[in-house]
C-alpha positions, 0 to 999 in steps of 0.5 A: 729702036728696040733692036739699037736698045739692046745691042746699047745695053749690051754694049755697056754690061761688056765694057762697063766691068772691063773699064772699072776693073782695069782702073781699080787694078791700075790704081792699085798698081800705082799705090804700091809702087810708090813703096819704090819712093822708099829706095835710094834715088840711084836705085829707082827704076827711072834712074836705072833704066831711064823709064818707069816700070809699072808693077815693081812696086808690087814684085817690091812688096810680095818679095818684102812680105815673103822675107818678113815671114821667113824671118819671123817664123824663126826664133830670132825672129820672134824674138825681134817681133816681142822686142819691137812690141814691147818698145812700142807698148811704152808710147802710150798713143802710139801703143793704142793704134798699134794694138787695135791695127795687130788685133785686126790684122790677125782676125781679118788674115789668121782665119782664127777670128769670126769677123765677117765670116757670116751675113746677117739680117737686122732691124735698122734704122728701125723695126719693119726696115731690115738691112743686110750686115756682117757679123764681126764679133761676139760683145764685150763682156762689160755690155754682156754684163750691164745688159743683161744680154748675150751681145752681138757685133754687127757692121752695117755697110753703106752702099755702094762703099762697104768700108764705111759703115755703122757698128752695132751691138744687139742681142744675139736673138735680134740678128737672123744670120743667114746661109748666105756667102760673103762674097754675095753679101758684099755683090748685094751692097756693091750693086745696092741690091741690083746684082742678087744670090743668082748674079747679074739680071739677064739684058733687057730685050 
């Protein structure tokens, strides 16, 4: 029984990664091709060629993203980039989220920001408990000012969804930040704590 144990787990540690992976990347794969919804119906792949091709999709959107950057790297471009900003800026509900989606866009991929570029410890939901969070950020000024402390921003990810999660703002002295990477971080949340700094525990025997 221990034996049928062992080879059990061992089984599951191969296939259960394998099986989430090709799922993830197969939904993934199906959300980008419905960017193909936006051609004209002649020029969908089921017309031209009778049968759907997986993957165009994701060619559509790599080569629309490469001659968007060529494009906006240039003088006209830029150029076009201002104007379409400044026409949006007039629509006041539409300006907001436009805004906040740039802002956020440029700190993520710029690589300028500091958003979640370093693992930190906090007190939450109380003092004594401590849970893993992402630096996002230095505190607004006003917060900075009507406290009287030096602010941090902070987001505390839920397990096992790290999108959702709590924004903070504590003082910088209240946030341990550690050495830890990113990566592990997100592996910790993920796995709620069963995957550590050293990887995957060994099977069971």
């Amino acid at each position: 029984m221990n034996k049928l144990r062992r080879y059990l787990v061992a089984g599951v540690l191969v296939w259960l990664p394998l099986i989430v992976t090709v799922w993830l990347v197969r939904l993934m794969v199906n959300l980008v091709d419905q960017t193909l919804l936006v051609l004209p119906e002649s020029l969908q792949p089921e017309a031209l060629f009778g049968f759907p091709i997986p993957g165009l999709g994701l060619v559509l959107a790599a080569v629309t993203l490469l001659v968007t950057g060529m494009l906006v790297t240039n003088l006209f471009g830029r150029w076009l980039v201002h104007f379409w900003e400044n026409l949006l800026a007039r629509i006041p509900v539409v300006r907001a989220i436009y805004s906040a989606s740039k802002q956020l866009s440029e700190t993520l991929f710029s690589g300028a920001g500091k958003s979640f570029r370093k693992v930190c410890l906090v007190e939450y939901p109380r003092p004594g408990m401590w849970v893993l969070a992402f630096v996002t950020g230095d505190g607004v000024e006003e917060g900075n000012a009507r406290t009287g402390r030096s602010l941090v921003n902070i987001f505390v990810p839920t397990t096992p969804n790290p999108t959702s999660g709590f924004f903070l703002m504590l003082p910088r002295e209240d946030v341990i930040e550690l050495d830890m990477p990113v990566e592990i971080g997100l592996r910790l949340i993920l796995s709620a704590g069963a995957v550590g700094h050293n990887g995957p525990k060994a099977v069971v025997t």
